[in-house]
C-alpha positions as CSV (number, residue, x, y, z in Angstrom):
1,X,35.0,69.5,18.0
2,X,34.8,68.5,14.2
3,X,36.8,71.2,12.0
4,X,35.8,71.0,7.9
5,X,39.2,72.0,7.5
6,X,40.6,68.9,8.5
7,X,39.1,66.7,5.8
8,X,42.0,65.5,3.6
9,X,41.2,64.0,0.3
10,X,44.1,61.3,0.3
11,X,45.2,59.1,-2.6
12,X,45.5,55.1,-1.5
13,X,49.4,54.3,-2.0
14,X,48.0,50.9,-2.8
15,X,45.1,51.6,-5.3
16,X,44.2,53.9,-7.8
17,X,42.0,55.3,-5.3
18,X,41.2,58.2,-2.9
19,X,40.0,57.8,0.8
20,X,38.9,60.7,3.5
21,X,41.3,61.2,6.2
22,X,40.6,63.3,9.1
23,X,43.2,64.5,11.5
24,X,45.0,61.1,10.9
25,X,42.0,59.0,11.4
26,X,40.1,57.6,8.3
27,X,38.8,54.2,10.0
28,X,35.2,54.6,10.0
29,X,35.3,52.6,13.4
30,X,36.6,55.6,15.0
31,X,35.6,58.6,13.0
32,X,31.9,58.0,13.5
33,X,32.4,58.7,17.6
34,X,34.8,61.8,16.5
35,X,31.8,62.5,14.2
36,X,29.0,61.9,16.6
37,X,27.3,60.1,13.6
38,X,26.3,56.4,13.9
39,X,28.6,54.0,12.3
40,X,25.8,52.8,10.2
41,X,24.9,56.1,8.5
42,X,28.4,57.4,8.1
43,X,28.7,54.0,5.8
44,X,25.7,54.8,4.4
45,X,27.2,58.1,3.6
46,X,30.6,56.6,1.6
47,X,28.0,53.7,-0.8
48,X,26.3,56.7,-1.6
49,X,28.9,58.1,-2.8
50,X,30.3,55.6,-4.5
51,X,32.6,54.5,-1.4
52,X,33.7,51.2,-1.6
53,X,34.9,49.3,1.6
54,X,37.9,47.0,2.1
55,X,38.5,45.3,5.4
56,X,41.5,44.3,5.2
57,X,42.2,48.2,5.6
58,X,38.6,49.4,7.8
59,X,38.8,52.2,5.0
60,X,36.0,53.4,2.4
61,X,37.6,54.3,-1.1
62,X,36.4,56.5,-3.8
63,X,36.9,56.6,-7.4
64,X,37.4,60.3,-7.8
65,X,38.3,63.3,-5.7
66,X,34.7,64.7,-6.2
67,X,33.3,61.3,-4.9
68,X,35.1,61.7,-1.5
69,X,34.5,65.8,-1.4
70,X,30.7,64.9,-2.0
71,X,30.4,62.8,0.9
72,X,32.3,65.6,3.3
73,X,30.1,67.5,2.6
74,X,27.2,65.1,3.5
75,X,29.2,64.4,6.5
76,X,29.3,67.8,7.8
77,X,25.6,68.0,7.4
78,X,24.8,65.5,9.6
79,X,27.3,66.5,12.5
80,X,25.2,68.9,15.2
81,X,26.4,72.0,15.5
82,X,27.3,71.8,19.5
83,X,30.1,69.4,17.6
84,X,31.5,71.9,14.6
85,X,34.2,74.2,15.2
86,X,36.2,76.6,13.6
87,X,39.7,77.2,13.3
88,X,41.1,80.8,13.5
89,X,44.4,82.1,13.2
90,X,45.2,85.4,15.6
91,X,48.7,87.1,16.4
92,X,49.7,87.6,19.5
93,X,48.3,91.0,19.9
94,X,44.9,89.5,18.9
95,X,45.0,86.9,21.5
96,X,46.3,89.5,24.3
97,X,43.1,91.9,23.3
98,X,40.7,88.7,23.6
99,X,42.0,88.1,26.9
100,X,42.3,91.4,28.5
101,X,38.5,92.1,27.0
102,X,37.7,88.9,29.1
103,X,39.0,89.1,31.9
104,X,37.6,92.9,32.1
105,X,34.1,92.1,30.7
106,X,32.0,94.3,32.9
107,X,34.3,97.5,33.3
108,X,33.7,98.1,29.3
109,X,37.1,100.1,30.0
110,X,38.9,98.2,27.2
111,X,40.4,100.4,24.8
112,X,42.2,99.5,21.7
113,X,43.3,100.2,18.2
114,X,40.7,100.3,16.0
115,X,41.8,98.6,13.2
116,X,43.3,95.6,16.1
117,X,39.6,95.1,16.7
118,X,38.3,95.1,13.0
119,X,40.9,92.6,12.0
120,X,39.5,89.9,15.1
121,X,35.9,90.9,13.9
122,X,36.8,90.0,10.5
123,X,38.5,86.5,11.9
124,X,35.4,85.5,13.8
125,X,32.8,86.5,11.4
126,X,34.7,84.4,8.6
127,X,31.7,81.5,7.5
């Protein structure tokens, strides 16, 4: 599962640069598999965004932090949807109600504070 909130914009400690990092991983070797995007169009991806490579490092690097954000974005159009996730935040009483609701899906005798159900509505219907 691919999360767009896991894209870092990163500047290079060695050049006056900025690289994409994902979760820890920013060699294209292995974030095209995370990605499910060929190796070949994720690079086309970074030249058209003014990535250049270096490997020495397996790393694209962009001139500018809009460079790198620009090709995100084109990443996260390419990855299928069956890959993209979304990361949500609940409290314990939220994940207790999302448990109890499945574990008794067909007695519909769930009941719960109102405004306890709102807020996890509003969590899961975040874009």
């Amino acid at each position: 599962m691919v999360i767009k909130e896991s894209f870092t914009i990163r500047r290079s400690g060695m050049f006056d640069k900025y690289y994409i990092d994902y979760n820890g991983t920013y060699s294209t070797g292995k974030l095209d598999g995370i990605f499910g995007i060929s190796n070949h169009d994720l690079n086309q991806i970074y030249e058209k965004c003014s990535g250049s490579y270096s490997a020495e490092n397996n790393v694209y690097y962009f001139n500018s932090k809009e460079d790198a954000a620009q090709a995100i974005e084109m990443i996260w159009v390419k990855i299928k949807p069956s890959l993209k996730g979304k990361a949500l935040y609940l409290t314990e009483e939220e994940v207790e109600v999302i448990r109890r609701a499945l574990i008794n899906e067909d007695s519909n005798i769930l009941s719960t504070n109102k405004i306890l159900k709102d807020n996890i509505f509003n969590k899961l219907n975040i874009q």
